[in-house]
VEXGU-678486 format. One record per residue: x negated, y, z negated of N, C-alpha, C in turn; residue in one letter. Coordinates in steps of 0.1 Angstrom, whole numbers, plus 2048, in hexadecimal, padded with zeros to 3 digits. Layout:
XYZXYZXYZa/...
REM end
This chain:
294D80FCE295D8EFC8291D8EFBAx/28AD9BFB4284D9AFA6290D99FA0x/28FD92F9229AD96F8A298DA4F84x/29EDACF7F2A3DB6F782A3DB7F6Ex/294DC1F6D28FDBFF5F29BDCFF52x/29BDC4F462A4DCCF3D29CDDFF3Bx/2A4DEDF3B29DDF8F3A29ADF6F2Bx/291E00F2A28DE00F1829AE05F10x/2A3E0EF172AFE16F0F2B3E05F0Dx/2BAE00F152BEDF3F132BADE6F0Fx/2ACDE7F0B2A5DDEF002A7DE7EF1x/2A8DF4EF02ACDF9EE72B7DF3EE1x/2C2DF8EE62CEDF1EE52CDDE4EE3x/2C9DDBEE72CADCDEE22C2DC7ED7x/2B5DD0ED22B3DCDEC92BBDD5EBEx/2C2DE2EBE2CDDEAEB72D6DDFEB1x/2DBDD1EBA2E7DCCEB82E4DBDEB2x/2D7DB8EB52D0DADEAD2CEDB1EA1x/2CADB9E9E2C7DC1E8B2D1DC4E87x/2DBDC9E8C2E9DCCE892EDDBFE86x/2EEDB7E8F2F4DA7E892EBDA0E7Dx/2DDDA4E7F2D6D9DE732DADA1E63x/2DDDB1E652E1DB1E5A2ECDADE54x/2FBDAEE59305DA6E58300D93E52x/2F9D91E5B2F6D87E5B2ECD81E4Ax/2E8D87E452DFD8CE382EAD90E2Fx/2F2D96E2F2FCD9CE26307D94E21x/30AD8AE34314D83E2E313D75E32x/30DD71E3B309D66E3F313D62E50x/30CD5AE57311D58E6131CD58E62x/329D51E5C336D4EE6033ED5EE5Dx/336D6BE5B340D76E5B336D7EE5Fx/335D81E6E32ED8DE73331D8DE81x/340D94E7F348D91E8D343DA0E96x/344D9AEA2340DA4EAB346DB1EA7x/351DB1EA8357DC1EA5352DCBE9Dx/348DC3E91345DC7E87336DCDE8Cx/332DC2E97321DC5E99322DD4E9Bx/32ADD2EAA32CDDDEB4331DEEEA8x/337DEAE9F33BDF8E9732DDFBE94x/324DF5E8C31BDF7E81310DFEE92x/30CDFBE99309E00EA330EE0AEADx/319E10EAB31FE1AEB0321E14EC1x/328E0EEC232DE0BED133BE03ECFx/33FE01ED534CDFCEDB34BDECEDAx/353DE2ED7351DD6ED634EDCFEE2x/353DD8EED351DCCEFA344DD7F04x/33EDDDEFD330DE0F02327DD9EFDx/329DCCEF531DDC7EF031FDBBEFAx/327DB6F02326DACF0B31FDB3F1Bx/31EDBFF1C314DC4F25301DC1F24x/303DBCF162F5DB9F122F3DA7F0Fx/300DA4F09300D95F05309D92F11x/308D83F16312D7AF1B31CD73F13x/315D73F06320D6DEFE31DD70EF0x/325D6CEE6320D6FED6317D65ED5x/317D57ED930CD51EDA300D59ED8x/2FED60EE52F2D65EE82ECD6DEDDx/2F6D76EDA2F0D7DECD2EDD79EC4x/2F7D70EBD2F1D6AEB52E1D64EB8x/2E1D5AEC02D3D53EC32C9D5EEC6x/2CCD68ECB2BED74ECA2BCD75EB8x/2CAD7BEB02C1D7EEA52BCD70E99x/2BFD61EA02B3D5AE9A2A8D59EA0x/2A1D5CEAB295D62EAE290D6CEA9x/298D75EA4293D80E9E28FD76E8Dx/296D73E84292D6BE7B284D64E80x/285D60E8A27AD55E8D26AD5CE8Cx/26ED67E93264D73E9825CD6FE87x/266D78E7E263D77E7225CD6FE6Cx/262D62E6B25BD57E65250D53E6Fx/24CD4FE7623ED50E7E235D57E79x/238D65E7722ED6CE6B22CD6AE5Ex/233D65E57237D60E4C22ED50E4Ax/230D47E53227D3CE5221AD3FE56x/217D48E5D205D4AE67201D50E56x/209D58E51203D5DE431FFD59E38x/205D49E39207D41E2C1FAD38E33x/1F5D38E3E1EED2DE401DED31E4Dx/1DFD43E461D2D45E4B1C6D46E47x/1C9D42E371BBD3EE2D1B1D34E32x/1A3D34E3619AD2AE3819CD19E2Ex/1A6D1AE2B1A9D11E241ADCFDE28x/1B0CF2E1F1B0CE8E221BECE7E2Bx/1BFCDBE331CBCDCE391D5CD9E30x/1D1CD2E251D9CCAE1B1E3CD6E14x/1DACE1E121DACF1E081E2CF8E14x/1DECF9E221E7CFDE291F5CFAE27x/1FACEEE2D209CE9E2F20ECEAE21x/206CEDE1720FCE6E0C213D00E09x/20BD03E0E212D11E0D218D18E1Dx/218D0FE24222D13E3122ED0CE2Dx/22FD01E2523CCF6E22244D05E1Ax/23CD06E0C23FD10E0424AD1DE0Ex/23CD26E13242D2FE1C24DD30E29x/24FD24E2A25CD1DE34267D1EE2Ax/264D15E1C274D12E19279D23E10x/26FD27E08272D30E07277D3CE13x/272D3FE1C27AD47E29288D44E2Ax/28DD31E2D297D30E2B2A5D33E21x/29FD36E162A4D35E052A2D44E06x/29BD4AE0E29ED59E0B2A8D5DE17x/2A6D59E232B3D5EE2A2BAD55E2Ex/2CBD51E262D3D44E282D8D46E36x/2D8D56E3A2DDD54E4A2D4D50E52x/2C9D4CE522BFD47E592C0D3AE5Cx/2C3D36E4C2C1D23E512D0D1DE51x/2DED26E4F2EAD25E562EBD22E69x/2E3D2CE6C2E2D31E7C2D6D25E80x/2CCD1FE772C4D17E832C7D09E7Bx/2D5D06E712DDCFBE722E7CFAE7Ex/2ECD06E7E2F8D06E8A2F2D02E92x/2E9D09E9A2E1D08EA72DDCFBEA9x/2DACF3E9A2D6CE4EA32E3CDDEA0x/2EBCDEEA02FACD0E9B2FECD4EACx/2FDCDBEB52FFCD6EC02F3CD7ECAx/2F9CD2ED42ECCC9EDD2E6CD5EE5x/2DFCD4EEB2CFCDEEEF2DACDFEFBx/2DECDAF052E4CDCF132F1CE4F0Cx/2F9CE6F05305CE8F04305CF7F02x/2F5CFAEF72F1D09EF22EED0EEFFx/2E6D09F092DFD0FF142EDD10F1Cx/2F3D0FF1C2FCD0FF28306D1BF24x/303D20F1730AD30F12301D3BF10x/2FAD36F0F2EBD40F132E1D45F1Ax/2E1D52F212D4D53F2C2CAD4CF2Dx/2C2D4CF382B6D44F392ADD49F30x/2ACD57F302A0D5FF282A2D5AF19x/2AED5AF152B1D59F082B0D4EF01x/2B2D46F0B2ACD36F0929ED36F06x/298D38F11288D3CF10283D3EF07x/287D50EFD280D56EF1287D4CEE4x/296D44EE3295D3EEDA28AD33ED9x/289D2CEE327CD1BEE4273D26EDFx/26DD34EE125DD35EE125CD37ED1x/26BD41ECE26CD40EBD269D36EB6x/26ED2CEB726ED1FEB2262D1CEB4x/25ED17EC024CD0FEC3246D16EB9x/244D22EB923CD2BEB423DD24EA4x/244D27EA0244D22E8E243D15E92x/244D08E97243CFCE94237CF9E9Ax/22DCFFEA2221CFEEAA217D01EA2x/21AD0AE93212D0AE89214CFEE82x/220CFAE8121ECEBE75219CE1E81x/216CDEE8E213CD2E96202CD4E97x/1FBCE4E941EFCE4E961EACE0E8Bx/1F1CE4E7B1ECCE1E6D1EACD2E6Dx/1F5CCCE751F3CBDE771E7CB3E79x/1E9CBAE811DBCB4E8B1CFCBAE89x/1CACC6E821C0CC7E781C0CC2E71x/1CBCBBE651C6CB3E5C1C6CA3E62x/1CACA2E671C8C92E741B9C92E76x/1B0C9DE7D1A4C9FE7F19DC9CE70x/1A0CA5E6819DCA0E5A19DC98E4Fx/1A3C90E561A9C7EE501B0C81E44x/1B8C8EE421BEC8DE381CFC8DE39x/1D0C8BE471E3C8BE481DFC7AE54x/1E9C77E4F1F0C6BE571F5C67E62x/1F8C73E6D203C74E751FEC6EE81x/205C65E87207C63E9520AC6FE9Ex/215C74E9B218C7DEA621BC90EA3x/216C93EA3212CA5E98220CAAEA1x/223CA7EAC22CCB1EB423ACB0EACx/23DCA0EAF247C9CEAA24AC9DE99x/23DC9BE8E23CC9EE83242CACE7Fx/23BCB3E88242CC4E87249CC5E84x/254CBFE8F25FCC3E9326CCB8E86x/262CB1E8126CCA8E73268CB1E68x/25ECB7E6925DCC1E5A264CCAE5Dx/267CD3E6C26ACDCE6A27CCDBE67x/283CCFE6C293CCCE6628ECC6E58x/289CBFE56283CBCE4528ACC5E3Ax/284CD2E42282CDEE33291CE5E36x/294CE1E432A2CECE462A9CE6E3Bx/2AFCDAE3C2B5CD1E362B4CCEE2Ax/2A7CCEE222AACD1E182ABCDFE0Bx/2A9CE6E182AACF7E132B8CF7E10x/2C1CF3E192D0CF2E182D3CEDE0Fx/2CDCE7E072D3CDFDFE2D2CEADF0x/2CACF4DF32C8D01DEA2D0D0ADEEx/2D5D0DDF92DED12DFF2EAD14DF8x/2EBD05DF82FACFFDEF2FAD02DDFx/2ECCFEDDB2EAD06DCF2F2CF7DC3x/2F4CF0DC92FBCE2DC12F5CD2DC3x/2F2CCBDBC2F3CBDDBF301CB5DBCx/305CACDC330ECA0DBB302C96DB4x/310C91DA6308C85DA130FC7CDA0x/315C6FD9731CC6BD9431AC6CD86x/327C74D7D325C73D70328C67D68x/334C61D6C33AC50D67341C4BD74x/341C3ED72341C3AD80351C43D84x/34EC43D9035FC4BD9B360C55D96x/355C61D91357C6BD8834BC75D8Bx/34AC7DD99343C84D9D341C8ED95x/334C98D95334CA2D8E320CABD98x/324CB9D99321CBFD9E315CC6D96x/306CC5D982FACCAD8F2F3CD2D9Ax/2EECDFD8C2E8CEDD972DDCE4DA0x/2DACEEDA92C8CE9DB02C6CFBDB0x/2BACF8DAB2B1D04DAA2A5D06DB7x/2A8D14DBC2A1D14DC3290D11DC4x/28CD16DB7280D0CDB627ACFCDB7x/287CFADB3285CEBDB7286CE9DC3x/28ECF0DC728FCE8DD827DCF0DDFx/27ACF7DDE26ACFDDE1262CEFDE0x/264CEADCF258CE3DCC25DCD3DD6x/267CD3DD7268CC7DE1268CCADE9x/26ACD0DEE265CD1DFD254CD3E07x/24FCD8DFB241CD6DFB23BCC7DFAx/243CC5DEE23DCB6DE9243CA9DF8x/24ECAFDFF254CA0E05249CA5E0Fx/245CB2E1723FCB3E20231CADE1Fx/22DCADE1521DCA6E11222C98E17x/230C92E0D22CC85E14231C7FE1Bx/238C87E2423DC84E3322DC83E40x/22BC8BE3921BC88E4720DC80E3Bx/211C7AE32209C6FE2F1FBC75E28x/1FCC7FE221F1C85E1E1E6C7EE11x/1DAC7AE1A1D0C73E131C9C77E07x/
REM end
């Protein structure tokens, strides 16, 4: 039997309740954008949003697709100048970490989503929704695996393996965007005598540019 496809009133509605969570999500960041709250700001009832979600999982993980949506246009933009591959990555690196540095609920939600294991997520979330998350994702890291391997062709990157390189740039920049997130370094000021120094978002940009140059070995 076919499956049952969603009516447009009710793609309405589910995109109504993904934007509704993104903004919460923008305002205050992941750990406070409790369902009750979604469902008000949308005018429905709290337990009509599980007629559309199986779980809060789920919602949540639609509106980092929705982010994703975003940034995919965001990188195709930064990297559709006839330009070198070298000049490429080094302003998709840029336009990656800045995306993350501009929305902390973005790279909160696709930290969470990887600290547990790919079977454990799928097993709280529809098949479909599994689906449009992987294609969100490919999509933005299928630009840094092709950049790759144009500059591979061009003997100007080093990489053995573009798929897998992607996929280390693309936790690379999560990781150290977070570290702008935090908005702090530790140092040691005298020995046994910790002490806490700003990090500027700029700085974390120019590194993250600069470690991505030389993480794929740029000649």
């Amino acid at each position: 039997m076919a499956a049952t496809q969603p009516t447009p009133l009710r793609r309405v509605r589910e995109r109504e309740l993904v934007r509704a969570t993104r903004a919460l999500f923008d305002e205050r960041g992941l750990q406070d954008a409790p369902i009750e709250e979604i469902a008000k700001n949308v005018g429905i009832a709290r337990g009509l949003i599980y007629r559309h979600f199986s779980s809060k999982e789920e919602l949540y993980v639609l509106t980092v697709t929705d982010y994703l949506a975003e940034l995919d246009g965001v990188l195709r933009a930064a990297t559709s100048s006839q330009d070198t591959p070298v000049a490429q990555l080094e302003r998709l690196a840029e336009a990656y970490a800045r995306f993350c540095l501009r929305y902390p609920a973005f790279l909160d939600c696709a930290l969470s989503l990887m600290r547990r294991p790919a079977r454990e997520l799928q097993d709280v979330v529809s098949g479909s929704v599994w689906l449009r998350l992987g294609q969100g994702m490919a999509n933005c890291v299928d630009q840094l695996a092709q950049l790759l391997r144009a500059g591979n062709e061009a003997g100007v990157f080093g990489v053995e393996d573009p798929d897998f390189m992607a996929s280390a740039l693309w936790t690379q920049i999560l990781g150290m965007t977070h570290l702008g997130r935090i908005g702090a370094g530790v140092r040691q000021r005298t020995p046994g005598v910790p002490e806490l120094f700003e990090v500027e978002p700029e700085q974390i940009v120019r590194t993250a540019v600069s470690s991505a140059m030389a993480t794929v070995g740029v000649r």
